[in-house]
C-alpha positions in Angstrom: 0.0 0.0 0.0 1.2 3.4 -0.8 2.3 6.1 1.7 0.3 8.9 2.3 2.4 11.9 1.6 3.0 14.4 4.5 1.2 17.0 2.6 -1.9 15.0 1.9 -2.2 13.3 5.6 -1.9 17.3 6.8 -4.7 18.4 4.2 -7.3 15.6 5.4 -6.4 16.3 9.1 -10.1 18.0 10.6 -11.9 16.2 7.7 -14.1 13.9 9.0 -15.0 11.8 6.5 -18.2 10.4 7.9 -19.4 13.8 8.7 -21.6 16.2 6.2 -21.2 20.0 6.8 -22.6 22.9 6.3 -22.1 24.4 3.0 -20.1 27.7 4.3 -18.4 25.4 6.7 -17.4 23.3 3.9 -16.2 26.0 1.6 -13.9 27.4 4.2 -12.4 23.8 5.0 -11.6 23.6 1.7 -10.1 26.7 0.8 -7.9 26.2 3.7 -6.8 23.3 2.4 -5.5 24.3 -0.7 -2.1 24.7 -0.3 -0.7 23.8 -3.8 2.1 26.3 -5.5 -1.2 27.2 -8.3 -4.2 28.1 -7.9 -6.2 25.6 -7.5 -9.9 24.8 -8.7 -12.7 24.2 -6.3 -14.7 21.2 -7.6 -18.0 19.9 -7.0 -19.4 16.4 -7.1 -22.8 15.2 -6.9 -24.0 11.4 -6.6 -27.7 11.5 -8.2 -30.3 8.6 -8.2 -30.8 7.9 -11.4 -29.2 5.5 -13.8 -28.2 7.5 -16.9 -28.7 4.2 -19.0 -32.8 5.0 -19.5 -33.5 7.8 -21.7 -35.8 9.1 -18.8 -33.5 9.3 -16.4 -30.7 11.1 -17.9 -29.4 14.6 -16.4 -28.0 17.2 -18.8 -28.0 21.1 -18.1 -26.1 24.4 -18.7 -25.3 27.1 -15.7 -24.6 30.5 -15.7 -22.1 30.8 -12.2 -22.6 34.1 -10.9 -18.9 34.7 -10.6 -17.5 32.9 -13.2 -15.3 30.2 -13.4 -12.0 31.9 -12.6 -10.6 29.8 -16.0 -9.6 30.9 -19.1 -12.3 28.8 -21.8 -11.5 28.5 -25.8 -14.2 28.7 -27.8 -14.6 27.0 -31.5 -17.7 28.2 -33.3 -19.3 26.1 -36.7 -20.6 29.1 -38.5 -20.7 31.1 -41.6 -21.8 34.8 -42.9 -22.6 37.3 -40.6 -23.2 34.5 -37.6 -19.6 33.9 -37.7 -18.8 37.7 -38.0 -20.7 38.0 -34.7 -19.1 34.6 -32.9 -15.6 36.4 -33.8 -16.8 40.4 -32.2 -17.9 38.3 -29.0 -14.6 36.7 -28.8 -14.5 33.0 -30.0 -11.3 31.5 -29.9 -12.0 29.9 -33.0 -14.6 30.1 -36.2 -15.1 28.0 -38.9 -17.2 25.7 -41.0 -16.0 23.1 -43.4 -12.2 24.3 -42.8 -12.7 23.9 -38.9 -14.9 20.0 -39.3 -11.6 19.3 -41.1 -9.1 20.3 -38.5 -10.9 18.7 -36.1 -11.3 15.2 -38.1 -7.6 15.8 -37.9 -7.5 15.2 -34.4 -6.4 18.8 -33.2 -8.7 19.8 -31.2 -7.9 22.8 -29.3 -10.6 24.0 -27.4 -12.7 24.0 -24.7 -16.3 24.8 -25.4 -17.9 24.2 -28.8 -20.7 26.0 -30.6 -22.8 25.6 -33.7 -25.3 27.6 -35.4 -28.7 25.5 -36.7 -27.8 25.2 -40.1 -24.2 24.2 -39.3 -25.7 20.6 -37.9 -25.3 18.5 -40.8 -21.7 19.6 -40.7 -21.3 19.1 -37.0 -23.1 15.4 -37.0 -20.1 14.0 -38.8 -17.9 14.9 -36.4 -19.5 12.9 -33.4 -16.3 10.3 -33.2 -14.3 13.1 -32.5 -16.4 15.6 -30.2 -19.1 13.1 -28.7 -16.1 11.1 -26.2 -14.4 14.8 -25.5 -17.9 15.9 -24.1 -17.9 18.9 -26.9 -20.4 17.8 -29.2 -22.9 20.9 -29.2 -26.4 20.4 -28.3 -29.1 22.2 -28.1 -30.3 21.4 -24.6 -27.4 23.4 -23.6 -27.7 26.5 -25.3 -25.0 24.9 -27.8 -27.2 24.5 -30.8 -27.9 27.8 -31.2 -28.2 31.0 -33.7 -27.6 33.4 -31.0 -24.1 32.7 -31.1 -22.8 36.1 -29.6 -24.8 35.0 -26.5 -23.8 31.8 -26.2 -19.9 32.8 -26.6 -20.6 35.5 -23.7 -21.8 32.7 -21.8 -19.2 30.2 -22.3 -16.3 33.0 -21.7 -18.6 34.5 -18.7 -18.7 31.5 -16.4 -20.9 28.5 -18.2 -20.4 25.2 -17.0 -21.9 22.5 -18.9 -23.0 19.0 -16.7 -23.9 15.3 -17.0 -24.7 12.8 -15.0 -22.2 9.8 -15.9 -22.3 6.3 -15.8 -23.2 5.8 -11.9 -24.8 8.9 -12.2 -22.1 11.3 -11.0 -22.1 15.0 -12.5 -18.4 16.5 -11.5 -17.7 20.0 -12.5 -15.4 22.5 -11.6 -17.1 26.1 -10.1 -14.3 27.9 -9.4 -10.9 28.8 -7.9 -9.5 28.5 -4.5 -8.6 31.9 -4.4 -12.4 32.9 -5.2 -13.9 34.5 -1.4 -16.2 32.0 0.6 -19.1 33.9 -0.5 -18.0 34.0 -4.1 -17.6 30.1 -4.1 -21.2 29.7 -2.0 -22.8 31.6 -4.2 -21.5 29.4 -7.4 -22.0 25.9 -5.6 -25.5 27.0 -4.6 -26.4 28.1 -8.5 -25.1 25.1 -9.8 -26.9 22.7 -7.5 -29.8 24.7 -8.1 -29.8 24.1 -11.7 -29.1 20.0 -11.2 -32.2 19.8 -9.0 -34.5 21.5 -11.7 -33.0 19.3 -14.6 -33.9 16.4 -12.3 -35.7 14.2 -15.1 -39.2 12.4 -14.9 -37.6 8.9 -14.4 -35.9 9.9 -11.4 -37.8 8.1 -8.6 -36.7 8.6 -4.4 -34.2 10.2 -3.4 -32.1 12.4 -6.0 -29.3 13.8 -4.6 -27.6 11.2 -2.6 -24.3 12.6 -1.8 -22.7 15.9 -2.2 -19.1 16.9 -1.6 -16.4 19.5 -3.2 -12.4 19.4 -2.9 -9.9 21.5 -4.4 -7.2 20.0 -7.6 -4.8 18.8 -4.7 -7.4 18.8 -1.5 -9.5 16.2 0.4 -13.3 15.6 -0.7 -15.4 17.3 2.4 -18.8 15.7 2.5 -22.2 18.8 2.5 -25.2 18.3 4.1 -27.7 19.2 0.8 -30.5 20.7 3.4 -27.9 23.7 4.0 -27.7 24.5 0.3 -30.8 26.8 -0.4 -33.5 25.1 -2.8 -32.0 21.8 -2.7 -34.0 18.9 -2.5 -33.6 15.4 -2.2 
């Protein structure tokens, strides 16, 4: 069995991993605990129950954090005309159409957040081998799919975070920095929570959020009790 490092053994010191805490109590356990030389992101996990297998129980969403992610996002837009005139004014990284599909059929794919205008679709679709695994393949569930494509690169650039629940029905996603204030990261976990518990889907019978618990890059996992985040409901 390996060592625990002196570092690590320090960080989980005061965790008590059978324990669920208060969200603010939580929030400033962590940030406490990030010691690492970078900043470090604050990352939240959620344990759902549902089985993303059945259609009807599958959890997809989009939220806007109110104070951003603290990380930098490239954006690639699939559009042509004046839509890709207006994805290049509100800042994507990238902007392309047929020239782009190939680039990315080549493998390079160099961004973060992808976006596609309507008509761009047919386009797009042949490029599910390459986006779908990544998690990039646009959608329009997520604001993705879209022809307001100046709003949607404003959004991903301004703080989006795109989720889904995962095999054992996990979502994971990252809503912030460490070096974000206490209120700053509340405020973030509490909007993204938010916006899990109202994609909750039809199929999702008993309890729906099982566990909760965020950690920083390098930190320990600290276990919240979901009846201290505001509008969350099992």
């Amino acid at each position: 069995m390996t060592q625990m490092g002196k570092r690590t053994k320090k960080a989980r010191e005061g965790v008590d991993t059978r324990k669920q805490y208060a969200l603010g109590e939580a929030v400033k356990m962590v940030k406490a605990r990030a010691t690492a030389k970078f900043d470090e992101t604050v990352e939240v996990a959620i344990n759902l129950g549902v089985d993303p297998k059945h259609a009807d129980q599958a959890v997809r969403g989009v939220v806007n954090l109110p104070n951003g992610t603290g990380r930098s996002v490239r954006v690639a837009v699939f559009a042509k005309g004046a839509n890709a005139d207006r994805a290049k004014a509100a800042g994507a990284d990238i902007v392309g159409a047929e020239d782009l599909a190939e680039v990315v059929l080549s493998g390079k794919v160099d961004f973060d957040r992808c976006i596609a205008t309507p008509d761009m679709m047919p386009l797009v679709g042949r490029l599910g081998k390459v986006l779908g695994p990544r998690g990039l393949m646009p959608n329009p569930r997520v604001g993705t799919v879209t022809a307001d494509v100046e709003g949607a690169v404003k959004g991903a650039k301004g703080g989006s975070v795109e989720f889904r629940a995962e095999k054992a029905g996990i979502i994971h996603a990252g809503v912030g920095k460490a070096s974000f204030t206490e209120a700053a990261l509340v405020e973030n976990i509490k909007a993204f929570v938010d916006s899990v518990v109202k994609a909750r889907p039809t199929g999702a019978k008993g309890t729906y959020l099982k566990k909760i618990a965020i950690s920083s890059t390098m930190g320990p996992g600290v276990k919240i009790d979901a009846a201290s985040i505001s509008g969350a409901q099992g």
